[in-house]
N, C-alpha and C positions, 0 to 999 in steps of 0.2 A: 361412360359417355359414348353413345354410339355415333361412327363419325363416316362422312362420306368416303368412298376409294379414294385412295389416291395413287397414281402412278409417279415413273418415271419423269413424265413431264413436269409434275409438280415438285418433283424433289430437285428439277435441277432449275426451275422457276424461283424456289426460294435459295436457290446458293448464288443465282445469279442477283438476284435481290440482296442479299447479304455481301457480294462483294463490294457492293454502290457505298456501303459503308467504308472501305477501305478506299475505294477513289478519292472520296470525300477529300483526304489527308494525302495519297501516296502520288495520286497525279504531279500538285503541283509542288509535294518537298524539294526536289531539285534544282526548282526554279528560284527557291527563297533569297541564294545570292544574289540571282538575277535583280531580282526586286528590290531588293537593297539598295542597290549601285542606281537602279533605275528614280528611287524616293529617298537618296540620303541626305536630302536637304532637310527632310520632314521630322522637327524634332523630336526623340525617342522612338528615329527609327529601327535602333536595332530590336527597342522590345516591340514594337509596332509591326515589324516585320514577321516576329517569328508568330506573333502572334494569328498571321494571316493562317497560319495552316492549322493552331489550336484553337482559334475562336469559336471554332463551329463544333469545339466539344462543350466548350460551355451553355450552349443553345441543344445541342443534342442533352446535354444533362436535362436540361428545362421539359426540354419538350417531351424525356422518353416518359416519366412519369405521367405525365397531361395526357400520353397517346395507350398508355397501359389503362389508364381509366376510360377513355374514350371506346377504346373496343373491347373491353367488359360490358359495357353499355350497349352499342351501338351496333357491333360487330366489327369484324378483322378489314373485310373487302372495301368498305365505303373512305376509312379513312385512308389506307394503302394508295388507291388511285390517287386520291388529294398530296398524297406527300408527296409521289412521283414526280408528280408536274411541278411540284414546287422544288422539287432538287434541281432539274432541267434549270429552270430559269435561274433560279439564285445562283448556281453552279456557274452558268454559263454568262453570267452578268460581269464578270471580271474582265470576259473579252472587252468591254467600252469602260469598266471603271475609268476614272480621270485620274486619282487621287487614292493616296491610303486609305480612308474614309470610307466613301465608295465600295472600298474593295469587301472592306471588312463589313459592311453592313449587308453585303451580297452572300459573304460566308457568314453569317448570324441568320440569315436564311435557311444555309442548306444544311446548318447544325441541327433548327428545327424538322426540316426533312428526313434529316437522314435518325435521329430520335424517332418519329415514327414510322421507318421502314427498319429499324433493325430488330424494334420491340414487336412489331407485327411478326414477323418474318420468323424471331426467336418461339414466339408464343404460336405461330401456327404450325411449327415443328411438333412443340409439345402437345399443341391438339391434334397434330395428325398422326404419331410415334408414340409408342411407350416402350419400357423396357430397356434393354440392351438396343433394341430397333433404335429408340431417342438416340441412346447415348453415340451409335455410329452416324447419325447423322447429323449431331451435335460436332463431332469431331468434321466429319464431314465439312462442315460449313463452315467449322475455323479454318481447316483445310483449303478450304476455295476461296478462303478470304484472303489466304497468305496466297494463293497463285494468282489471284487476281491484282495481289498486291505488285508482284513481281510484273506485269503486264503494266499494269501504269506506271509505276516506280520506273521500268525502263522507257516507255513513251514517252513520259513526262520530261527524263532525260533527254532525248531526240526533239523532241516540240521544244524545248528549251536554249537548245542551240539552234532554233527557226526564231523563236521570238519568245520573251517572257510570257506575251498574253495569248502564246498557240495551249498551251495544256489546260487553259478553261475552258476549250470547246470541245472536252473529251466530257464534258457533262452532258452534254447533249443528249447523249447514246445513252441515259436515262428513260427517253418519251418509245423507244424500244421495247421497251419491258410492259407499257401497259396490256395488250393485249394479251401477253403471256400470262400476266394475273387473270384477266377476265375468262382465256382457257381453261388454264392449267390448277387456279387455287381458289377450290368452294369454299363458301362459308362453313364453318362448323357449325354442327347442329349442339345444340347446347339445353344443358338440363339443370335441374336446382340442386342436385344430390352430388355432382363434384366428383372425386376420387382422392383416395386414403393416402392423406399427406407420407412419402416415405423418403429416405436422403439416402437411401444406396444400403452401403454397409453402416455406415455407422447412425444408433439414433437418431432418432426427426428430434428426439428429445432434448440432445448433447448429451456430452460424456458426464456433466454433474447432475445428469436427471431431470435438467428441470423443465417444466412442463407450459413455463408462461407463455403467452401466446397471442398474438393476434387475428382476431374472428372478423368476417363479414356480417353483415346486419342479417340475421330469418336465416342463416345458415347452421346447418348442424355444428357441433364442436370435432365430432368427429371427422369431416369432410373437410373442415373450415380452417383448421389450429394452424398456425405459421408459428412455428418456436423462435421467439424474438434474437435469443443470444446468438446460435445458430445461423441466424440469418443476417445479423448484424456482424459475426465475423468472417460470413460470407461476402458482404458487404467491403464491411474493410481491406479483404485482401487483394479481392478488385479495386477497391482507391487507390492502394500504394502500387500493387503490380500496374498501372497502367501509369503511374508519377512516374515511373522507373523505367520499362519499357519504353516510353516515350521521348528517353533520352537521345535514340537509336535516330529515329527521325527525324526530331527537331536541331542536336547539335551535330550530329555526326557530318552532313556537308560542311559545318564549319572549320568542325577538329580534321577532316581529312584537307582541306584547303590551306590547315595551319601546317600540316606537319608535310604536305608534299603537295603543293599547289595543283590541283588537278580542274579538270572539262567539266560539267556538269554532267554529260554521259557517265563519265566513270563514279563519280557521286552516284547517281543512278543503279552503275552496274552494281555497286558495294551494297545498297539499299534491298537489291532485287535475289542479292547473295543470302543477306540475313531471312529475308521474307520468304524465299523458295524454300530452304532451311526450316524455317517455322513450320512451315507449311506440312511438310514432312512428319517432322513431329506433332503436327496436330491426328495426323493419318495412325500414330501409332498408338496412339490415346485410348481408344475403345479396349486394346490388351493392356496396355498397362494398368489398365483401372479396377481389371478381372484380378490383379495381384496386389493394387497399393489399395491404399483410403486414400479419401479427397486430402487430409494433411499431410501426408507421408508425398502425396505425390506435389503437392505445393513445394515439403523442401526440396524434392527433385529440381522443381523448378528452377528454386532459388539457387542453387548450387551452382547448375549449368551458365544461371545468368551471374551470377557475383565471377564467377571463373571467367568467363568471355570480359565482361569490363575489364575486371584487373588486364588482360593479354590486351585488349582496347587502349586502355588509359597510357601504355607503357610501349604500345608500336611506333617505331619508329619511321615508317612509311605508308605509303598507300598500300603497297602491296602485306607487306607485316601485319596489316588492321584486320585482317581476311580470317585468321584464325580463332581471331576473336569473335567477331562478328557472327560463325559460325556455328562456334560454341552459345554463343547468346541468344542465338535465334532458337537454337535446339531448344532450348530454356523457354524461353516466350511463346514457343508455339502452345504449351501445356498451359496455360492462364487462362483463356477463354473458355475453352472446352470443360476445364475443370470447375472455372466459377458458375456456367450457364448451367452445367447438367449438377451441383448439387447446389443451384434455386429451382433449381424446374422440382426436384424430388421434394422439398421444401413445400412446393407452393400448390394446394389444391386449382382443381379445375375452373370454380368461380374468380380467384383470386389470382389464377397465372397472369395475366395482363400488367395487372398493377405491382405485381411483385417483380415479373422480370423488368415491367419499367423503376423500380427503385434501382436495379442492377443498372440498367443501363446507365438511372443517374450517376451511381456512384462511378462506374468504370471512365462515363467521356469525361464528370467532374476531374478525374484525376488525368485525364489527358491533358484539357485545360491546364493545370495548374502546374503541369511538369516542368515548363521553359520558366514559370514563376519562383521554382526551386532549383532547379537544376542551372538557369542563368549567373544567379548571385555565385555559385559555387565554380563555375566558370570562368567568370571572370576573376574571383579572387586567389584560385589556385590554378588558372590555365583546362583547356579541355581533359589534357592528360589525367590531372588533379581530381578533375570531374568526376571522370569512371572511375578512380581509383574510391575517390568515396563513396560512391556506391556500389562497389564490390562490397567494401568492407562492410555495409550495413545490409547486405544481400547474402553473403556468408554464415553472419550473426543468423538472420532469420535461418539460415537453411539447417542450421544446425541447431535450434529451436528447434522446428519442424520433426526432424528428423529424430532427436534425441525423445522427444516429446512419444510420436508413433511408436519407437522400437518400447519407452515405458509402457503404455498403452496395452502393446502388443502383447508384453509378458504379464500385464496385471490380470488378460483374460484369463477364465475357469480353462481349463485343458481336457 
């Protein structure tokens, strides 16, 4: 597919674009107790509450699929602008919500926004990049997404000891961006012949050969083949890594409140520690990928993050939760980058839209549902309890993974 130049300004157009995804969520975590104290009359408000920051992954679930088919269609640039403005508003409508209600139907907005600005933004990576080129700026952009995090994660902190309803009008700085799309990022030119489905190192096919598949309608087999299994455990390991993950955000203000009563700044700082952290490790991504597979580097993951919980679940202070934290993040930074760049290898040229919007479904679905799993466990064995069980089922996978690669390893011809 031959595609227009792009520069510098468009590469740092879409990182800027891709962090609005992590505002979405990192702005207002801080604030969550706030909001609490402020609506605890309002029955079921503790799930009501934490809800306010995951509701708008279950809308981003909805929406990334409906926005991957839309610009296969349509093209990248016309719905981009639309979702823009619609993050601004919904985002920034929390300033006047009245009521729980209110709030949350504002964030059911910017879930459907921010769904079609991460799938755009993802898939015009992959129509502007190939190669090792994608993969750096695949990392790239999980990269800007963790420093972007650290920038709101701390504002939102500060805005939070000004007023609960000051860190919704960091949405704003959304209607900023249009012009930089209408600069900096062309449409792709687009053709019927696609490009040769490949997942890196290992198989487009999987490791047991098999070659099922799903096709576009008038598309070649060649061009076209999306290996189901493959893509469905692609799938699934962005559901759970992001159940899990999302531990970090959603409870951690509360278990650091339980075990050392702290400011919402320093909630903030701890938030901005793990995310700077990730960030990092997303930067180192591009070399590690030249050594591991996509599974070998998932039990990486998982290792890093089962070990930070455990040292989490079992701190005894605000300051004690730091080591963990930073081990976990190391861990969390490798999940995006990992699942984006082997869907993007996966998914021919016709078909990127709507494949990396199944990804994004799966990854905000499991965002959504994390505080729905992670609550009950919470409550019935304390936060501490919390991370401790998911260490332990975050270990288990890692050493799955792990054991799994090194069989693998030695089963090749030599």
């Amino acid at each position: 597919m031959s595609q227009p130049s792009v520069g510098r300004g468009s590469v740092l157009t879409l990182l800027l674009l891709s962090s609005m995804t992590v505002m979405a969520g990192a702005t207002i975590s801080p604030t969550l107790p706030s909001i609490g104290k402020v609506f605890a009359d309002t029955p079921r408000s503790d799930l009501l509450v934490r809800l306010v920051l995951t509701l708008p992954a279950l809308f981003t679930a909805i929406g990334a699929p409906i926005a991957g088919g839309i610009i296969d269609r349509f093209g990248r640039r016309p719905l981009l602008f639309g979702v823009i403005v619609l993050y601004a508003l919904a985002g920034g409508s929390g300033l006047f919500a009245r009521d729980l209600s209110e709030l949350l139907i504002g964030r059911a907005g910017l879930g459907l926004a921010v769904g079609g600005i991460l799938t755009t933004a993802t898939t015009l990576i992959a129509d502007y990049f190939g190669g090792d080129e994608r993969s750096k700026v695949l990392a790239w952009q999980s990269a800007f997404m963790g420093i972007g995090g650290v920038g709101f994660v701390t504002l939102g902190g500060f805005l939070t000891d000004v007023s609960w309803r000051a860190p919704f009008s960091v949405y704003l700085l959304a209607l900023v961006y249009l012009p930089l799309v209408a600069l900096f990022l062309p449409e792709p030119r687009r053709s019927g012949t696609g490009e040769q489905v490949d997942d890196g190192r290992e198989s487009a096919t999987g490791p047991d050969g098999s070659s099922e598949a799903l096709t576009s309608s008038g598309a070649t087999a060649s061009s076209a083949m999306v290996p189901r299994r493959v893509l469905g455990l692609v799938y699934a390991l962005g559901f759970l890594g992001m159940i899990v993950f999302f531990a970090l955000p959603v409870q951690l203000p509360f278990h650091l409140q339980a075990i050392d009563d702290v400011p919402a700044t320093k909630v903030g700082l701890a938030l901005a520690t793990m995310t700077a952290v990730a960030a990092c490790t997303s930067l180192a991504y591009p070399k590690l990928r030249t050594r591991l597979s996509f599974p070998a580097i998932f039990g990486v993951q998982f290792l890093l993050q089962g070990a930070g919980y455990l040292l989490l679940g079992s701190a005894p202070s605000y300051t004690g939760a730091f080591p963990g934290l930073v081990i976990a993040g190391a861990g969390a930074g490798l999940l995006v980058p990992n699942v984006q760049l082997w869907t993007s290898r996966l998914a021919p040229a016709e078909l990127r839209g709507r494949v990396l919007g199944g990804l994004g479904l799966c990854l905000f679905l499991g965002q959504f549902l994390s505080p729905m799993v992670t609550q009950p466990l919470a409550t019935s064995r304390g936060y501490g309890g919390m991370y401790g069980s998911l260490a332990s089922f975050l270990l288990a996978f890692s050493a799955l993974f792990i054991l799994g690669s090194i069989v693998r390893k030695n089963r090749r011809p030599r």
